[in-house]
LOLUMPA-505838 format. One record per residue (C-alpha): residue number from 1; residue in three letters; x, y, z negated. Coordinates in Angstrom, 3 decimals, decimal comma. Layout:
- NUM ala X Y Z .
...
END
This chain:
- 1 unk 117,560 -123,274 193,261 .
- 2 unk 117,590 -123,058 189,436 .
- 3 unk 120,382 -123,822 186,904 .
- 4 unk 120,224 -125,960 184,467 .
- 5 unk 121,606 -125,908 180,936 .
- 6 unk 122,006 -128,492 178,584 .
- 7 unk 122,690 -128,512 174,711 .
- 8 unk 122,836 -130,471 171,525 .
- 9 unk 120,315 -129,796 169,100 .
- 10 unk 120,096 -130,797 165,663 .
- 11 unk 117,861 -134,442 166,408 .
- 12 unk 117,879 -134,679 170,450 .
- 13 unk 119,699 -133,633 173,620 .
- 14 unk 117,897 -131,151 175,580 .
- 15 unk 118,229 -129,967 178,778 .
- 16 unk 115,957 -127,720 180,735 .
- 17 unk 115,898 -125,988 184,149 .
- 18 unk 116,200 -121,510 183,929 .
- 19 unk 114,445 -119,856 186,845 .
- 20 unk 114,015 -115,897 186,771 .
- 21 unk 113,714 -114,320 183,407 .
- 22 unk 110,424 -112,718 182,845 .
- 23 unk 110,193 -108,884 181,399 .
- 24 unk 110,502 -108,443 177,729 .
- 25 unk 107,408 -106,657 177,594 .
- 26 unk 105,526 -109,066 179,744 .
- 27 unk 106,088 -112,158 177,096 .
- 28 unk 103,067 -112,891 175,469 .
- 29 unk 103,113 -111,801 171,284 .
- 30 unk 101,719 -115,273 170,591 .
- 31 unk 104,387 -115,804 167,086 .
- 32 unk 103,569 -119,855 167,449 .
- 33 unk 107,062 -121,810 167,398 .
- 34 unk 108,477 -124,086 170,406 .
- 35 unk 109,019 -126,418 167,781 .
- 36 unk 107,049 -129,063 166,349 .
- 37 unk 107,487 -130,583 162,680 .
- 38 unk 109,621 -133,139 163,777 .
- 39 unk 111,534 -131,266 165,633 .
- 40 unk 110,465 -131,692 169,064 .
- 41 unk 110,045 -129,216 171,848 .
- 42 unk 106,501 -128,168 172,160 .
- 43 unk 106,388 -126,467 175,824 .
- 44 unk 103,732 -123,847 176,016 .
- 45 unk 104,166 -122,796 179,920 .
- 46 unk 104,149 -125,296 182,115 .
- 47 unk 105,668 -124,584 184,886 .
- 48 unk 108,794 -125,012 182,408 .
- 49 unk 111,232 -128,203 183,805 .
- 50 unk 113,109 -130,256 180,549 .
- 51 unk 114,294 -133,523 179,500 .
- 52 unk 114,824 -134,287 175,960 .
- 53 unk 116,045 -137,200 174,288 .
- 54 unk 115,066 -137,314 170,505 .
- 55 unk 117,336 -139,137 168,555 .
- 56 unk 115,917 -141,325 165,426 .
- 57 unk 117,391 -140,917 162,031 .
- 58 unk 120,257 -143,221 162,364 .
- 59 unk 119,584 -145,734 159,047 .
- 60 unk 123,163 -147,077 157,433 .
- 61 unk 124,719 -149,823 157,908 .
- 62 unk 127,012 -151,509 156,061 .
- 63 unk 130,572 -151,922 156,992 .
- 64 unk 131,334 -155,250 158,279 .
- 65 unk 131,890 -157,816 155,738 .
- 66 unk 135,892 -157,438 154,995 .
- 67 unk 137,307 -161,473 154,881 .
- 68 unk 140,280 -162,944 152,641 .
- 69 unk 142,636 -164,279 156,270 .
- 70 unk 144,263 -167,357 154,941 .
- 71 unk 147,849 -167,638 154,615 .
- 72 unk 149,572 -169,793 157,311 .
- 73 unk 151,825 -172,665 155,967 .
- 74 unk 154,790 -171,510 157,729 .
- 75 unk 154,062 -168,213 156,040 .
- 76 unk 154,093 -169,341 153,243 .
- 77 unk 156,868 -171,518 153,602 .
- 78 unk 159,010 -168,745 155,085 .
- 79 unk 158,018 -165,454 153,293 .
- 80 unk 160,819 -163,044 153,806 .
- 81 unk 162,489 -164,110 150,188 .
- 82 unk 165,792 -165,228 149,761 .
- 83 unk 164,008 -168,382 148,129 .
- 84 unk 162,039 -168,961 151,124 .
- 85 unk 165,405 -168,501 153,166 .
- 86 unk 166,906 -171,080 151,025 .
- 87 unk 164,198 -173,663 151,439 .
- 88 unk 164,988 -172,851 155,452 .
- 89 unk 168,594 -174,091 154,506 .
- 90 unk 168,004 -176,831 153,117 .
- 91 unk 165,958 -177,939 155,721 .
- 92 unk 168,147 -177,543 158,438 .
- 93 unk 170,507 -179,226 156,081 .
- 94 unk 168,910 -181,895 155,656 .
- 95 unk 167,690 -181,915 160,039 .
- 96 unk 171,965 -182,120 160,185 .
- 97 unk 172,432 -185,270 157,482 .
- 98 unk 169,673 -186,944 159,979 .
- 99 unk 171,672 -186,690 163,067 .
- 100 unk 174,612 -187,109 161,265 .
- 101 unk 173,392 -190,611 159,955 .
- 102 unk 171,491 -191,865 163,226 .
- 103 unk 175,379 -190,996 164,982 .
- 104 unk 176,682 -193,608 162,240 .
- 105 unk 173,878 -196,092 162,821 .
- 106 unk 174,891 -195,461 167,053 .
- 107 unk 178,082 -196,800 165,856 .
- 108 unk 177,132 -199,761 164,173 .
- 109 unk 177,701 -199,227 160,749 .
- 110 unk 174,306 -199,245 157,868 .
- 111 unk 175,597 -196,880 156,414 .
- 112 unk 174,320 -193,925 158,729 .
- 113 unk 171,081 -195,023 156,739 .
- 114 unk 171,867 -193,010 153,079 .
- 115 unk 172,720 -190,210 155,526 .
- 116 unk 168,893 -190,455 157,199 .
- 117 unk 167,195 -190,868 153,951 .
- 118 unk 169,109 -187,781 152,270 .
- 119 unk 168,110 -185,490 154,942 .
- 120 unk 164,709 -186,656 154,938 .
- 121 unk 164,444 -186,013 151,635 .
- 122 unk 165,924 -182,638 152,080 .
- 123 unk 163,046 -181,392 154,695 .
- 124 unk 160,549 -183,137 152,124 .
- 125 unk 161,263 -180,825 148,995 .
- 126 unk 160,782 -177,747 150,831 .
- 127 unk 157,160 -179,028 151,811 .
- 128 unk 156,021 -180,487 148,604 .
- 129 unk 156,986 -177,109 146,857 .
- 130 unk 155,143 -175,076 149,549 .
- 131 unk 151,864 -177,762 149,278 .
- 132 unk 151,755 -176,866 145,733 .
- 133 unk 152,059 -172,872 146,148 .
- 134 unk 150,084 -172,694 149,043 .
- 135 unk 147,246 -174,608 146,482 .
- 136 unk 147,736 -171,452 144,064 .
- 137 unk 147,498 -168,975 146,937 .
- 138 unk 144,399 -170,524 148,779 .
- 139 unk 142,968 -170,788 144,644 .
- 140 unk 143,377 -167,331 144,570 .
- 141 unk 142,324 -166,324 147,982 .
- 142 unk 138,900 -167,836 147,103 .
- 143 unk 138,688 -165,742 144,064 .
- 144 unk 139,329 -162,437 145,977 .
- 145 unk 136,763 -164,136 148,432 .
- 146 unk 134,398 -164,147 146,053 .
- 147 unk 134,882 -161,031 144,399 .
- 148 unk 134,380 -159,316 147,794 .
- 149 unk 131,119 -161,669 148,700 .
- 150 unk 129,368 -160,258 145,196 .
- 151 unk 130,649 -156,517 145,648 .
- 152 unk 129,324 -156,553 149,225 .
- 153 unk 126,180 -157,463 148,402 .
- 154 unk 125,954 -155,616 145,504 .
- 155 unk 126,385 -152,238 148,077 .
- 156 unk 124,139 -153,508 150,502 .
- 157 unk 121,298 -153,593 147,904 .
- 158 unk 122,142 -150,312 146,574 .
- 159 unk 122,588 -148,919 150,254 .
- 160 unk 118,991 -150,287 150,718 .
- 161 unk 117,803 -148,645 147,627 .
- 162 unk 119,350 -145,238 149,057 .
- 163 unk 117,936 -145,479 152,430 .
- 164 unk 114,538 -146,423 150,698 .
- 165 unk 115,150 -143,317 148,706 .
- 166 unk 115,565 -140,951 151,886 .
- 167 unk 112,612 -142,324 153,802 .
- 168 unk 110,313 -141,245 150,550 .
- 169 unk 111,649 -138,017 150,502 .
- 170 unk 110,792 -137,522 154,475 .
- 171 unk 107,485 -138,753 152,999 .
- 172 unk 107,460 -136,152 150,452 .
- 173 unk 110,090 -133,537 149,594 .
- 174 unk 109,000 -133,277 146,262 .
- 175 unk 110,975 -133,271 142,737 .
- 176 unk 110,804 -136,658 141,826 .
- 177 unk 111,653 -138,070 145,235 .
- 178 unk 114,537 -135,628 145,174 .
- 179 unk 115,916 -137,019 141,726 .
- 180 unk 115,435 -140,343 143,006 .
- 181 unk 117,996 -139,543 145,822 .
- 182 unk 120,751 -138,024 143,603 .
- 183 unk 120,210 -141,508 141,306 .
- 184 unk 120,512 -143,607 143,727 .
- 185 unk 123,157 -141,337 145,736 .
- 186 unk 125,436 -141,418 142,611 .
- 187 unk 125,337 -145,643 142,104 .
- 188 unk 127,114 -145,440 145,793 .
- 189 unk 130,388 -147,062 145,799 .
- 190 unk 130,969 -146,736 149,748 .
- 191 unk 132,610 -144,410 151,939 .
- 192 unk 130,898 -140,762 152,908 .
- 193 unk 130,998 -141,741 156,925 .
- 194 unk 128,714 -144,945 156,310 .
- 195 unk 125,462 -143,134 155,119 .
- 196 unk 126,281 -139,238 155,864 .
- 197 unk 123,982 -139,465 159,088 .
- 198 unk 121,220 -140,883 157,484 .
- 199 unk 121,195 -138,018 155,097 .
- 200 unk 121,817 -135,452 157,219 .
- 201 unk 118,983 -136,696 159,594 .
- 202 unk 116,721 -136,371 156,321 .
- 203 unk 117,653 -133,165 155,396 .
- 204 unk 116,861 -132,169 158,720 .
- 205 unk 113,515 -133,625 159,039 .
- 206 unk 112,637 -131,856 155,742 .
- 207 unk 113,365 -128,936 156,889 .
- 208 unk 111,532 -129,256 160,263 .
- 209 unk 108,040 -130,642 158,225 .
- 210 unk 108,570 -128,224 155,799 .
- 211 unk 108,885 -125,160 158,218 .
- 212 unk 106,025 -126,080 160,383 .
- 213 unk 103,907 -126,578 157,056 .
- 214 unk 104,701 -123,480 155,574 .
- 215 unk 105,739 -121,514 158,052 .
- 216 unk 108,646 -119,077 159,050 .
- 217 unk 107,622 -116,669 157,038 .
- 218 unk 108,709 -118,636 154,229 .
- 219 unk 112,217 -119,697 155,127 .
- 220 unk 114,232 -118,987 152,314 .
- 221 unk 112,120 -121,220 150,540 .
- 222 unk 112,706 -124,430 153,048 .
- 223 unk 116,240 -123,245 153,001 .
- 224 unk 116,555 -123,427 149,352 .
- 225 unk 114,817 -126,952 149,322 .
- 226 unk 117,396 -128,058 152,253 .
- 227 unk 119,947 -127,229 150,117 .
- 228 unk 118,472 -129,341 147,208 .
- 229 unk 118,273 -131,957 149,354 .
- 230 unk 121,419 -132,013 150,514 .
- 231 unk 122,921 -131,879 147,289 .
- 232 unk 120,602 -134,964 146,135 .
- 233 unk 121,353 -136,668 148,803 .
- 234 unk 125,646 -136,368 148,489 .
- 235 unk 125,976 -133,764 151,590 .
- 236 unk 129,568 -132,113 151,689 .
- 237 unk 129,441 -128,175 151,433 .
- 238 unk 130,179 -128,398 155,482 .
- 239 unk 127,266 -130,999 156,519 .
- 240 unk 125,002 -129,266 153,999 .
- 241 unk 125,569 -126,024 155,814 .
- 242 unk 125,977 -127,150 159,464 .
- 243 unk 122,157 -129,004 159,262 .
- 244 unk 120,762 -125,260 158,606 .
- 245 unk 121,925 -124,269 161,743 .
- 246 unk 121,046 -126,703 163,391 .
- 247 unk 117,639 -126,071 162,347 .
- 248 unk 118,064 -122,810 163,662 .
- 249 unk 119,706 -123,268 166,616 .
- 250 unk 116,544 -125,458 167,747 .
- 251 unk 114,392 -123,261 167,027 .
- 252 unk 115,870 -120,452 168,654 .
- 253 unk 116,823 -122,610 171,959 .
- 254 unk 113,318 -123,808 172,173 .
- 255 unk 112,013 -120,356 172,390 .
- 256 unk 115,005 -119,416 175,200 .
- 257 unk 113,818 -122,434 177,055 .
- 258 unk 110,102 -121,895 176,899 .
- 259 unk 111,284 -118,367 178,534 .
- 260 unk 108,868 -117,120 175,310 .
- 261 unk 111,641 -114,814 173,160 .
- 262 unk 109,775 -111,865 173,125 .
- 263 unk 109,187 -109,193 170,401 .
- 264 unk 107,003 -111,380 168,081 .
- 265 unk 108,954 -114,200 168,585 .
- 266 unk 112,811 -112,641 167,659 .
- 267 unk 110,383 -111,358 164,364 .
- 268 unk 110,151 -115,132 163,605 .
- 269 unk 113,955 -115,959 164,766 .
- 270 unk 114,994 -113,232 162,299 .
- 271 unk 112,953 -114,672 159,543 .
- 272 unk 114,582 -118,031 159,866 .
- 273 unk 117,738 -116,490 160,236 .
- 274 unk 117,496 -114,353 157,236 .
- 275 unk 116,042 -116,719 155,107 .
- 276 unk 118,947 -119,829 155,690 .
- 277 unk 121,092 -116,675 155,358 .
- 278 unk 123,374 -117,156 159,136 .
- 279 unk 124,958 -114,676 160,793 .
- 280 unk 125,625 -114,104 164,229 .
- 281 unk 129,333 -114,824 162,771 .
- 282 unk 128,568 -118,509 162,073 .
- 283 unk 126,569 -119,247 165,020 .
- 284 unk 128,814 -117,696 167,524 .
- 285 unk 127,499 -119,687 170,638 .
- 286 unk 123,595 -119,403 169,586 .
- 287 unk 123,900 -115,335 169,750 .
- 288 unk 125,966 -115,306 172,679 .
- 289 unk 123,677 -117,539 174,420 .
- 290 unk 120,590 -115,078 173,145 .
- 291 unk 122,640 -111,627 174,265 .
- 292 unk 123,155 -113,788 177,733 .
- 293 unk 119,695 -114,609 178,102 .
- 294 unk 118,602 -111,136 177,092 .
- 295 unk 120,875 -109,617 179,909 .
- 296 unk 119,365 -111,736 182,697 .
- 297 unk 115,950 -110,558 182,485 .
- 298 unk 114,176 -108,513 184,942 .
- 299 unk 117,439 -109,201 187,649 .
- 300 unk 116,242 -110,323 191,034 .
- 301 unk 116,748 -109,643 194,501 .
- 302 unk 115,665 -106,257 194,481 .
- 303 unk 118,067 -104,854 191,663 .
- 304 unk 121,019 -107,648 191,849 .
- 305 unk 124,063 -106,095 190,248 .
- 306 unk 127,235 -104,878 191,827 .
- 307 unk 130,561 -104,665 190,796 .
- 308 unk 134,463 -103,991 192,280 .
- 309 unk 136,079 -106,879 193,502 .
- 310 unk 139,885 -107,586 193,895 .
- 311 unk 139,265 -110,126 196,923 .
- 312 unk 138,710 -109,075 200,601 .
- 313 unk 134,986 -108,992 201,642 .
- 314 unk 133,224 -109,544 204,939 .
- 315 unk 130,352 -107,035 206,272 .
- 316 unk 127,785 -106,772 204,413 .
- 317 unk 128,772 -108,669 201,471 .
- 318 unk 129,101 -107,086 197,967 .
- 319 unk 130,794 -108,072 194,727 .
- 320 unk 127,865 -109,106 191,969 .
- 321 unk 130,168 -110,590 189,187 .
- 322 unk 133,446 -111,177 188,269 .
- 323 unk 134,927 -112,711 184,990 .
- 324 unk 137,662 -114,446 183,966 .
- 325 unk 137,538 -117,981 183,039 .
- 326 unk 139,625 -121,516 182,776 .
- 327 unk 139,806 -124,520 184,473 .
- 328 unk 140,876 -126,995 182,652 .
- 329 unk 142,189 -127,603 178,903 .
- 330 unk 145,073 -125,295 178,349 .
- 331 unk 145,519 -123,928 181,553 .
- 332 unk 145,981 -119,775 182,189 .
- 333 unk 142,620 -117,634 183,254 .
- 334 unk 141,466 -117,505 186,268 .
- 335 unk 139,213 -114,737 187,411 .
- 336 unk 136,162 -116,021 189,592 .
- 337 unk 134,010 -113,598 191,235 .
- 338 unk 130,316 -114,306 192,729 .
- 339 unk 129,214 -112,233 195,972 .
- 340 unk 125,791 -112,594 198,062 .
- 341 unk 127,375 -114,794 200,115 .
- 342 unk 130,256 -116,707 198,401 .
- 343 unk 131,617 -118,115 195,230 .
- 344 unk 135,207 -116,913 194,404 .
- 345 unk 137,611 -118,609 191,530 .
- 346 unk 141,705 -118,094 191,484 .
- 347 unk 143,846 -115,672 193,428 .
- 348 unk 145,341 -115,885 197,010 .
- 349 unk 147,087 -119,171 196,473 .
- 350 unk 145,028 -120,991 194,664 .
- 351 unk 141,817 -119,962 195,736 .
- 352 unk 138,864 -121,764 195,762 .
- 353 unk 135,384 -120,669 197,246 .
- 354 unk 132,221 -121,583 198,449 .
- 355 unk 129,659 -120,383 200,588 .
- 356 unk 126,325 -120,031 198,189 .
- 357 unk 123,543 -121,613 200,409 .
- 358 unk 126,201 -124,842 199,923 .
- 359 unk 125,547 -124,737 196,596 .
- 360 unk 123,703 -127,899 195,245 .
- 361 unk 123,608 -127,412 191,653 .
- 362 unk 124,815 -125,716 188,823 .
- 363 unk 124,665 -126,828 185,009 .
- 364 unk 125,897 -124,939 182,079 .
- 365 unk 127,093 -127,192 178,830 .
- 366 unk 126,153 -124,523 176,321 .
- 367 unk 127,910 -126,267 173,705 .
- 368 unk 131,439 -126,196 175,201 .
- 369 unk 130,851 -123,263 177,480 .
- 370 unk 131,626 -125,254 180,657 .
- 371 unk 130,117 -124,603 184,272 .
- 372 unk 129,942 -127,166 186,431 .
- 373 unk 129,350 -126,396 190,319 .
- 374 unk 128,493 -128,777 192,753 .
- 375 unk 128,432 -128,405 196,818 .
- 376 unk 128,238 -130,380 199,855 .
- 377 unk 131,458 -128,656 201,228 .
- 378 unk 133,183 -129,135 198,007 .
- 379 unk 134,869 -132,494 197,866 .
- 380 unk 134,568 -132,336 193,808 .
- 381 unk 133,110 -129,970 191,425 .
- 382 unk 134,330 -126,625 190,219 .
- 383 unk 134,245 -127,429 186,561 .
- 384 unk 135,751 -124,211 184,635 .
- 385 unk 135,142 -122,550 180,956 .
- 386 unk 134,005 -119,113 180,637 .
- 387 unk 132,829 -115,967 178,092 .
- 388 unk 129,412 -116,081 179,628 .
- 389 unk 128,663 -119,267 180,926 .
- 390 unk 124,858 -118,764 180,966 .
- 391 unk 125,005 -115,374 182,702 .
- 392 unk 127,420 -116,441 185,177 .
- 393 unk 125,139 -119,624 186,490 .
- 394 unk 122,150 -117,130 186,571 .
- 395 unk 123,906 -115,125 189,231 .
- 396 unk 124,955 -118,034 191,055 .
- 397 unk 121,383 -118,706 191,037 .
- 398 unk 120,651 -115,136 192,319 .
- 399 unk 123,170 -114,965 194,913 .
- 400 unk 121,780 -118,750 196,191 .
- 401 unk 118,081 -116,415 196,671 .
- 402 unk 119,257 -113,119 198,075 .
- 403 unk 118,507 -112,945 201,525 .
- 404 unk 120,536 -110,032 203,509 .
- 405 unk 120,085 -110,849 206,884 .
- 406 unk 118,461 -107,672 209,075 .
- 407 unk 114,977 -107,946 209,474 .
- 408 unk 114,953 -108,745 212,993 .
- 409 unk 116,853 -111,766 211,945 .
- 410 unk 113,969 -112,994 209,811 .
END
């Protein structure tokens, strides 16, 4: 069995199956990125299990067109005022005169009929004054329709100019495509959320093209026209920022999935890193992911780690890992321990374990630092958060191998 890991990259969602770590000093010094210019994975071993789904640059679209709702009569008739109360009034005034004169008719007498027409007059007036607002309110309703129809389409077409914009810079990064951006980005009139992805998808791309044209070596120099670009193109200081490590982060994953971060290859994660000028400090999940990977190499069954354990164990079974973790949002740690022959989380009441040949599968969301654990005798998934997510699955992994039975037994 192998673990799998999944993570968000800058332009896709990749996933990818981690067998056995090869020796540092076995990885071949070939300096050639994982990554291609538009960002892809570019798998160089083949025995190397991943799914990726690119994602396109997501173009803008423009808000749905915002509509003047007509007034209702009654509305408009009864609109909270102490006029439109009064009009109420002399409605039901005038409803009373009408029973009030059709009782007098009941009785005989014509002159129930002055009594009828009053009231009917009554419930007219408050009508014929409402007919002739509501003709000023729907006048001006179609005036505010209007205005809205013209500025819509006036920030479609300059939307459409933008977007035009961005796809010649992917074209061509170059100084006049970049001014044409920053015109075009400064005649918006619409809000930051409606185009943001498009841009940030460009600035992206440029840097992906950019780096695989130039080459690492030259980072600060893609960095410095991401940056432009982001600033042409309207980026905040925090989008502008978070699409250089994202850059990063794919190349550097790419290289951890390919199983291909060797000595010559950290050379060229350094250069990137240097050059967009990221620390460890604002990637905190890409270097503990590296340090993780790092740590599982050359560990097999021959050399499995041990450790002290705070749980009972049977013969012959030995402690490999133990860790503290979470299950659940907000909930107190846990510690979780993994032997050769089980896997341990909680204490003596709540305890939870598995044997590992039960194990079925075991994927690490690198961007949340969840491990998920799935077995036939477990009727749901462990799902917990931990320090080390990476490491931990890995000795799942190695516990699922290790085979301790005497040899007589084999």
């Amino acid at each position: 069995m192998s673990f799998r890991v999944q993570k968000n990259l800058g332009n896709s969602f990749f996933q990818f199956a981690v067998g056995r770590r090869r020796e540092f000093r076995s990885i071949d010094p070939d300096p050639e990125l994982s990554t291609g210019p538009a960002g892809e994975f570019i798998r160089h071993r083949p025995e190397i299990f991943y799914s990726a789904d690119l994602r396109t640059i997501r173009k803008a679209e423009m808000p749905k067109p915002r509509s003047v709702t007509s007034t209702p009569f009654w509305s408009s008739l009864v609109d909270g005022t102490p006029r439109g109360w009064a009009m109420v009034a002399i409605m039901g005034l005038g409803a009373l005169l009408i029973l009030a004169g059709f009782a007098v008719l009941a009785d005989g007498r014509s002159a129930g009929w002055t009594e009828v027409i009053l009231g009917a007059i009554l419930i007219a007036i408050p009508f014929i004054v409402t007919s002739t607002k509501r003709r000023s309110i729907r006048q001006h309703e179609e005036k505010l329709r209007r205005e809205r129809q013209e500025r819509d389409t006036r920030d479609a077409e300059m939307l459409a100019t933008y977007t035009t914009s961005l796809e010649h810079l992917r074209e061509d990064p170059s100084e006049a495509n970049l001014a044409a951006v920053r015109r075009e980005n400064e005649k918006l009139d619409l809000p930051y959320a409606v185009w943001a992805d498009n841009a940030i998808g460009t600035v992206l791309y440029v840097g992906f093209s950019t780096l695989g044209r130039v080459g690492p070596q030259r980072a600060a120099e893609v960095a410095k026209l991401m940056d432009d670009a982001s600033d042409a193109a309207g980026l905040i200081g925090e989008d502008a920022r978070a699409v250089k490590h994202a850059l990063y982060s794919t190349i550097l994953w790419h290289f951890l999935a390919d199983d291909r971060l060797g000595e010559e290859q950290l050379k060229v994660v350094r250069s990137v890193q240097q050059g967009f000028g990221i620390t460890n400090e604002d990637v905190p999940l890409d270097a503990s992911a590296e340090a993780q990977f790092h740590r599982m190499r050359g560990i097999d069954h021959r050399n499995a780690p041990r450790c002290d354990a705070q749980v009972p164990l049977s013969m012959n079974e030995y402690c490999m890992y133990t860790a503290q973790a979470r299950i659940g949002e907000g909930t107190a740690p846990t510690t979780v321990y993994i032997t050769n022959k089980r896997f341990i989380v909680g204490g003596d009441k709540n305890k939870t374990e598995v044997a590992v040949p039960k194990i079925d599968d075991v994927i690490v969301d690198a961007d949340t630092n969840r491990v998920t654990v799935r077995a036939s005798e477990l009727k749901r998934p462990i799902d917990l958060r931990a320090d080390e997510p990476i490491y931990l699955a890995a000795l799942l992994d190695l516990a699922t191998r290790l085979d301790d039975r005497p040899k007589s037994f084999t």
